[in-house]
Structure formats: structure tokens, C-alpha cells
BATI-904406 format. One record per atom (N, C-alpha, C): atom name; x, y, z; residue in one letter. Coordinates in Angstrom, 3 decimals. Layout:
<tifis>
TIFI   atomo         px         py         pz   residuo
TIFI      CA          X          Y          Z         A
...
</tifis>
This chain:
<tifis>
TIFI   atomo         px         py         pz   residuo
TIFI       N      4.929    -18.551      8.045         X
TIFI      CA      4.346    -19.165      9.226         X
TIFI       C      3.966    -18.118     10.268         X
TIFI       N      4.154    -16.879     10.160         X
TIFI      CA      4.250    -15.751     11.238         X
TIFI       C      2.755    -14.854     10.769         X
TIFI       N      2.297    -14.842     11.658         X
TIFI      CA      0.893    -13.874     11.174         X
TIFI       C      0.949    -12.527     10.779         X
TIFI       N      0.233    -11.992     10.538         X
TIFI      CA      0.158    -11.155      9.744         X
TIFI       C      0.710    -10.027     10.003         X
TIFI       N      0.670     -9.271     11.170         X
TIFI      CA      1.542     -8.804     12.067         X
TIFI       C      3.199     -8.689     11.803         X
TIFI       N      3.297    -10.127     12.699         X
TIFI      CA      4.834    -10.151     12.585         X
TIFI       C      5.026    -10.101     11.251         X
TIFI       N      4.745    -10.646     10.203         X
TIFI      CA      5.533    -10.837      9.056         X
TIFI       C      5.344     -9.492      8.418         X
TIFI       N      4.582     -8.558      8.387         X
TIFI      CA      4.235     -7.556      7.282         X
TIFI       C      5.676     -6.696      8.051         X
TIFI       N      6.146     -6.333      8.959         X
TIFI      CA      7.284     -5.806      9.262         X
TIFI       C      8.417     -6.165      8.728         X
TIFI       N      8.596     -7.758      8.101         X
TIFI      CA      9.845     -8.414      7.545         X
TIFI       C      9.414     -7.493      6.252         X
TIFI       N      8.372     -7.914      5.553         X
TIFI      CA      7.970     -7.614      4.063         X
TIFI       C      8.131     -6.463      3.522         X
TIFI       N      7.889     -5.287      4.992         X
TIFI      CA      7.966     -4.076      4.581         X
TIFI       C      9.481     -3.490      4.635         X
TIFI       N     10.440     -4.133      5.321         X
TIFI      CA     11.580     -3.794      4.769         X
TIFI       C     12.467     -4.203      3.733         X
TIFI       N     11.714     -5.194      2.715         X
TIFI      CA     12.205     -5.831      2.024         X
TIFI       C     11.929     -5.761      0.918         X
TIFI       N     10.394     -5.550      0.365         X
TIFI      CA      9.626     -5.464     -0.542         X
TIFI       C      8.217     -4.573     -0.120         X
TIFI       N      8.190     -3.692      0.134         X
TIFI      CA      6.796     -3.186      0.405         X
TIFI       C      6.129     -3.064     -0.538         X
TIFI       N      6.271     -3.283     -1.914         X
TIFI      CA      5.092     -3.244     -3.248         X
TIFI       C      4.545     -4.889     -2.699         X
TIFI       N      5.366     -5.697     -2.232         X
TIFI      CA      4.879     -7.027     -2.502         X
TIFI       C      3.254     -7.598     -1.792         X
TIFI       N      2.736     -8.276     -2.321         X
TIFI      CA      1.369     -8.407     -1.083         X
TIFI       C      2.102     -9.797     -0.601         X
TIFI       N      1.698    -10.232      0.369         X
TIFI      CA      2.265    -11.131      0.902         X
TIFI       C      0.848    -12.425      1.573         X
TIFI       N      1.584    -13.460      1.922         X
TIFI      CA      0.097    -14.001      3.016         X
TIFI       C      0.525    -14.604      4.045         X
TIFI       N     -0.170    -14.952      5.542         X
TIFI      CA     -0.374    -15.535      6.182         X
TIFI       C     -0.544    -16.824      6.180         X
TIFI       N      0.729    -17.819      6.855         X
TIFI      CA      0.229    -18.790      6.376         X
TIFI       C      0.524    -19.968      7.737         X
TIFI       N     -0.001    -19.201      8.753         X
TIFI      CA      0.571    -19.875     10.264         X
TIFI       C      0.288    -21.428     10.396         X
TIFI       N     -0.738    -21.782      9.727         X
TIFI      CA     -1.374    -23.393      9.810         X
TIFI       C     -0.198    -24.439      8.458         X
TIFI       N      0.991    -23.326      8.127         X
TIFI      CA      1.392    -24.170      7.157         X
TIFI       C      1.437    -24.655      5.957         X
TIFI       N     -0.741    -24.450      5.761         X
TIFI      CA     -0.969    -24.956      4.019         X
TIFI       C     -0.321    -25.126      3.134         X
TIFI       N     -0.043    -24.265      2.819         X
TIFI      CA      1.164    -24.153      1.487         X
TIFI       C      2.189    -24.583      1.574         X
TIFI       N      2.707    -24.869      2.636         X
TIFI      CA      4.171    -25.808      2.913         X
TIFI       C      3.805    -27.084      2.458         X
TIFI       N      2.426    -27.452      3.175         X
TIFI      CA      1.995    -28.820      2.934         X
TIFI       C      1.558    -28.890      1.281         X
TIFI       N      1.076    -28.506      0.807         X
TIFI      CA     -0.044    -28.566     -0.671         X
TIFI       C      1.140    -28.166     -1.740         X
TIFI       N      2.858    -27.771     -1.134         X
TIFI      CA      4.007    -27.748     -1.814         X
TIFI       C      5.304    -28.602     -1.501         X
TIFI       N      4.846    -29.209     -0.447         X
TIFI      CA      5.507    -30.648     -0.467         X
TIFI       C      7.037    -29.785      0.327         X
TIFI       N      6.824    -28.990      1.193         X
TIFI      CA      7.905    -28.299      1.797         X
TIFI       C      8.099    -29.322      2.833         X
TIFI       N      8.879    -29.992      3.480         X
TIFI      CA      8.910    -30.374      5.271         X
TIFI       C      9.622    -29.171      5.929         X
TIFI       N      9.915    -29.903      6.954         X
TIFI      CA     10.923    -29.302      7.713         X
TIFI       C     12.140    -30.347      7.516         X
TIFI       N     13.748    -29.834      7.780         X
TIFI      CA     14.616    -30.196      7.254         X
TIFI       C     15.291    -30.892      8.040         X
TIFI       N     16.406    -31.565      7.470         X
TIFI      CA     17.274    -33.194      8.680         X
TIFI       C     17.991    -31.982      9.032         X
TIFI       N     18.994    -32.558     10.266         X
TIFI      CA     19.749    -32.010     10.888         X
TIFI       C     20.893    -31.731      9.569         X
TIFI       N     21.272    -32.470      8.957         X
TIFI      CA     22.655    -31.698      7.634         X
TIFI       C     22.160    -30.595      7.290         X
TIFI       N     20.410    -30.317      6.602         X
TIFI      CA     20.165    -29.222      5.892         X
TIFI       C     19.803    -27.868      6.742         X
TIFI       N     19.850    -28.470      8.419         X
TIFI      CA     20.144    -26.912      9.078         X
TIFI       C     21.186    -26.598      9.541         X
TIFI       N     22.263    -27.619      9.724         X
TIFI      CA     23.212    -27.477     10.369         X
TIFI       C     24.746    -27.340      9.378         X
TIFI       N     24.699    -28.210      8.223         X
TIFI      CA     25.550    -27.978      7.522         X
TIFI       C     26.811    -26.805      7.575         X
TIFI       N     27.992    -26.570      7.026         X
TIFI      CA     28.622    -25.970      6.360         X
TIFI       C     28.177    -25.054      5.743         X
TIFI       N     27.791    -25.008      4.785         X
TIFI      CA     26.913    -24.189      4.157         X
TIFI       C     25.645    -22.996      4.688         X
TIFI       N     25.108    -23.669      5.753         X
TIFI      CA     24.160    -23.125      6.281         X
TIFI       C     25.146    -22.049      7.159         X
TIFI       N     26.017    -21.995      7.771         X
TIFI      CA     26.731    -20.993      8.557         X
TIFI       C     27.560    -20.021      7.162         X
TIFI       N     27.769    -20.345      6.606         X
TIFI      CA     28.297    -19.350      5.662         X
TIFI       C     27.477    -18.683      5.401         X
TIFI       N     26.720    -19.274      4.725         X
TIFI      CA     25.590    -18.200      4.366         X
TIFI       C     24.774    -17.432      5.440         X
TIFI       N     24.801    -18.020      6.199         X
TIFI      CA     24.525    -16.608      7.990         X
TIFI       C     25.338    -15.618      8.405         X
TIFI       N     26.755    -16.449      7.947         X
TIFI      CA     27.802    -15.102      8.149         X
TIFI       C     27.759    -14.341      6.594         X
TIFI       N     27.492    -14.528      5.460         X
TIFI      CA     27.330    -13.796      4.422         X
TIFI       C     26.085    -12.690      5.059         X
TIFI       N     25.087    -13.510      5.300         X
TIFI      CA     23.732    -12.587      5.571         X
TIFI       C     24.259    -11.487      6.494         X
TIFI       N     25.052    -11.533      8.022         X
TIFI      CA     24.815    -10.740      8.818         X
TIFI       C     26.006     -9.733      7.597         X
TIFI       N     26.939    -10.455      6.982         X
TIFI      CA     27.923     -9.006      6.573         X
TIFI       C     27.162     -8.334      5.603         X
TIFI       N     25.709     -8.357      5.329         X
TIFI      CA     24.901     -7.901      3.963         X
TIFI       C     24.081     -6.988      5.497         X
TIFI       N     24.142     -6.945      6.171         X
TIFI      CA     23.591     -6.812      7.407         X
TIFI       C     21.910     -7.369      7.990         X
TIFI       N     21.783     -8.366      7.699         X
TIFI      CA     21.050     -8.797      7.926         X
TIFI       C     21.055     -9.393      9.614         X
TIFI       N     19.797     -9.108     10.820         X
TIFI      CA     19.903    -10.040     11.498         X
TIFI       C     18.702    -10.838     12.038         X
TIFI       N     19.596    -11.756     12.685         X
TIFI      CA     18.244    -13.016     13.246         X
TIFI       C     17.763    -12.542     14.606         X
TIFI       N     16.529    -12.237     14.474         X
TIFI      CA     15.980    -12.206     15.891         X
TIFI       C     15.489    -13.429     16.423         X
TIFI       N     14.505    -13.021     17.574         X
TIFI      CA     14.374    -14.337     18.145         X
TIFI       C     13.282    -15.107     17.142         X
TIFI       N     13.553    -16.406     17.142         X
TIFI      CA     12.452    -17.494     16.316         X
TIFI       C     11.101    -17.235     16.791         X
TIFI       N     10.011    -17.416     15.980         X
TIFI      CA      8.804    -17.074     16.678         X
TIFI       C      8.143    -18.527     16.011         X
TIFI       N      8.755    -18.970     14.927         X
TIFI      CA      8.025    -20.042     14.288         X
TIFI       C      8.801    -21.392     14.271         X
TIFI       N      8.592    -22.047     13.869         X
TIFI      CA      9.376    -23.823     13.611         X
TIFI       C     10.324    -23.818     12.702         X
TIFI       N     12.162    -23.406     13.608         X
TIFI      CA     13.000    -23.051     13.339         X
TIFI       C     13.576    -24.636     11.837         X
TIFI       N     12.775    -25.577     11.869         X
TIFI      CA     12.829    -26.551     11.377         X
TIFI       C     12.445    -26.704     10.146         X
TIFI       N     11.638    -25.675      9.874         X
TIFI      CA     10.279    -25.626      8.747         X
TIFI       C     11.523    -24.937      7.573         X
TIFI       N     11.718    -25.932      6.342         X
TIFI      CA     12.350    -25.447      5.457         X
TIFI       C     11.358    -24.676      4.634         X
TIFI       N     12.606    -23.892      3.491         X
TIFI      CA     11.604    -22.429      2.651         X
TIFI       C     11.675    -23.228      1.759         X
TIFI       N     10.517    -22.212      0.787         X
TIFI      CA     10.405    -22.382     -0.413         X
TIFI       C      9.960    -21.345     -1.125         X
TIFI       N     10.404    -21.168     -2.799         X
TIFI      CA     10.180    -20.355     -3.671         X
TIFI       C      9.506    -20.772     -4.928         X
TIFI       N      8.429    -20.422     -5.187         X
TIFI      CA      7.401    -21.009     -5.958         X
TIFI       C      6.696    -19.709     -7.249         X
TIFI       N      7.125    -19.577     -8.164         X
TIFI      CA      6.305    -18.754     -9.119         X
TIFI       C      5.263    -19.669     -9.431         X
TIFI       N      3.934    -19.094     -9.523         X
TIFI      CA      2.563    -19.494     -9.856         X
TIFI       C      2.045    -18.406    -10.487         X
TIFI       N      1.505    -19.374    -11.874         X
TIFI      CA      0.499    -18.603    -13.120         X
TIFI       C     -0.815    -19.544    -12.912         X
TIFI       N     -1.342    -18.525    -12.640         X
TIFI      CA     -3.159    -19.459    -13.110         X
TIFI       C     -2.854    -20.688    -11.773         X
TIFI       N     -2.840    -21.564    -12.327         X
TIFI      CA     -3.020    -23.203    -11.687         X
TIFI       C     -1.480    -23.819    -12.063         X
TIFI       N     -0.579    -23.062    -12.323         X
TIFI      CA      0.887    -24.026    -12.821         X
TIFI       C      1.911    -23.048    -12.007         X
TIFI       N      2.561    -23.917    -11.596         X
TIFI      CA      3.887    -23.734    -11.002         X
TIFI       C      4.976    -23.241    -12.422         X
TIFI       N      5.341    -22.302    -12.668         X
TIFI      CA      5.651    -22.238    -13.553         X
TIFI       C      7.508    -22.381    -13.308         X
TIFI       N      7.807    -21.878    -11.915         X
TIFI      CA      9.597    -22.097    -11.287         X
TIFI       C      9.324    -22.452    -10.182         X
TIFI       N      9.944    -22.804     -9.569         X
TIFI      CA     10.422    -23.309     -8.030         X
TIFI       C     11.422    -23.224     -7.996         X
TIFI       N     12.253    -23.343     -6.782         X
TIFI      CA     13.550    -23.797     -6.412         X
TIFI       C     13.685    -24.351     -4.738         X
TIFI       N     13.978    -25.497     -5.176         X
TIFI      CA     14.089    -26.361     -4.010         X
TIFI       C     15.679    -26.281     -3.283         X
TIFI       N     14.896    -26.022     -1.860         X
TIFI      CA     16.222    -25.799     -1.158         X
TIFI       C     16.972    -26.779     -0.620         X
TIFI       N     18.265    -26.817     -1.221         X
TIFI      CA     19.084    -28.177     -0.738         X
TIFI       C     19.481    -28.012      0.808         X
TIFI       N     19.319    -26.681      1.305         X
TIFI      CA     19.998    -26.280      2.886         X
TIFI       C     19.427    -25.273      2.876         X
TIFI       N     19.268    -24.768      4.483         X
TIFI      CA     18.311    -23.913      5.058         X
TIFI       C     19.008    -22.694      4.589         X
TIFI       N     20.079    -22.514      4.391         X
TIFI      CA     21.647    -21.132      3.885         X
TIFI       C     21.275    -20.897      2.115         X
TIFI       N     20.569    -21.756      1.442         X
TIFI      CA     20.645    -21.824     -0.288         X
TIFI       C     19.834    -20.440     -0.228         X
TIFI       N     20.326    -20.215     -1.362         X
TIFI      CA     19.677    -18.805     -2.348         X
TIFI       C     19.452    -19.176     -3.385         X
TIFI       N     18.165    -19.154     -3.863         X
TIFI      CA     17.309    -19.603     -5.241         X
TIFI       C     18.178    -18.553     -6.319         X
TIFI       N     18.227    -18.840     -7.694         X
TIFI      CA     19.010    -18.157     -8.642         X
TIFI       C     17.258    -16.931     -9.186         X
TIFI       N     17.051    -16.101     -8.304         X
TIFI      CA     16.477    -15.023     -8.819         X
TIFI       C     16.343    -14.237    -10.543         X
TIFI       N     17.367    -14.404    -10.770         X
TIFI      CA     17.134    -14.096    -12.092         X
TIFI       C     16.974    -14.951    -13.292         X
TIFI       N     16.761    -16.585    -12.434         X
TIFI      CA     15.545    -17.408    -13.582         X
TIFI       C     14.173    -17.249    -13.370         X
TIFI       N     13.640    -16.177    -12.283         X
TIFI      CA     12.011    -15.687    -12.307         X
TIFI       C     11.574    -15.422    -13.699         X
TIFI       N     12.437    -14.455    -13.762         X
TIFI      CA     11.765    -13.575    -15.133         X
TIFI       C     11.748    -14.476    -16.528         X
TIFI       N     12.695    -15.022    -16.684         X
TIFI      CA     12.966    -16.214    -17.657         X
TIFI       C     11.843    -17.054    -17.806         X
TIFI       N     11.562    -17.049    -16.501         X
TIFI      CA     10.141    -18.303    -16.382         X
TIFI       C      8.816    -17.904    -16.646         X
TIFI       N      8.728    -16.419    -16.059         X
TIFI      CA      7.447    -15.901    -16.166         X
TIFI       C      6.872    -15.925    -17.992         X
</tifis>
């Protein structure tokens, strides 16, 4: 959701081979059936663990720039097919990464 700008600074400490996109109007949230999430799936149990996991991995949250509401999503795409996803049960979930490759 962060333009091009802000986000290429997340990307580049994270993945700089990766190309990434812009996607401030949302599209792809919408045309992937993402919402934004109820109050359980931001607020949960779960969701604070996994914030205190993140900051001890040292990760931190700066200030929100986008719609702190807007749940993620992880989507492998071949051609025209979704080939993995992983749908997030809480804003704190971590997709199982090493069914990418499995899928590809």
C-alpha cells in the first residue's frame, strides 16, 4: 500500500534481488479477495506474540503510513494461476515459506 518510495527502503533491507510493486490504490488486495481484518485478527493473542517474537528477531514498527487494518497476503503466481497462497488467520501469522518451492 506504500509507494514506491517508502516501500523500496523496506524491500531493500530485506530482499534487494526482489522487484517489488506499488500498490497504494489496493488492486491486488481487492482482485485477491484480501480485506482488512475484525478486531480478533489484529488484536488477538497471537498477534502480540508474534510482535514480541518480531522485535526479539529485531525487527521494528515505525510509524503506520498505510491502513493499519488492511490484512497481508502471500500469493505465488505462474502465468494466470495462483499456484500457493496462504491466508492469514491473524495479522502476527507467518505463511510456511518452505511450501513456495514445493509449489513452484
Amino acid at each position: 500500500m506504500e509507494s514506491v518510495e517508502e516501500g523500496s527502503e523496506y524491500v531493500e533491507q530485506l530482499w534487494p534481488a526482489s522487484p517489488s510493486i506499488s500498490d497504494e490504490e489496493r488492486a491486488f488486495y481487492r482482485a485477491f479477495g484480501v480485506g482488512r481484518g475484525s478486531w480478533w485478527q489484529l488484536l488477538q493473542p497471537k498477534v502480540w506474540l508474534a510482535g514480541i517474537q518480531a522485535f526479539r528477531e529485531g525487527y521494528r514498527q515505525t510509524k503506520a503510513t498505510a491502513d493499519t487494518a488492511q490484512m497481508p497476503g502471500m500469493f505465488l503466481v505462474s502465468g494466470e494461476r495462483v499456484a500457493w497462497s496462504h491466508e492469514y488467520s491473524h495479522a502476527g501469522d507467518r505463511p510456511d515459506l518452505a511450501a513456495i518451492p514445493r509449489r513452484a
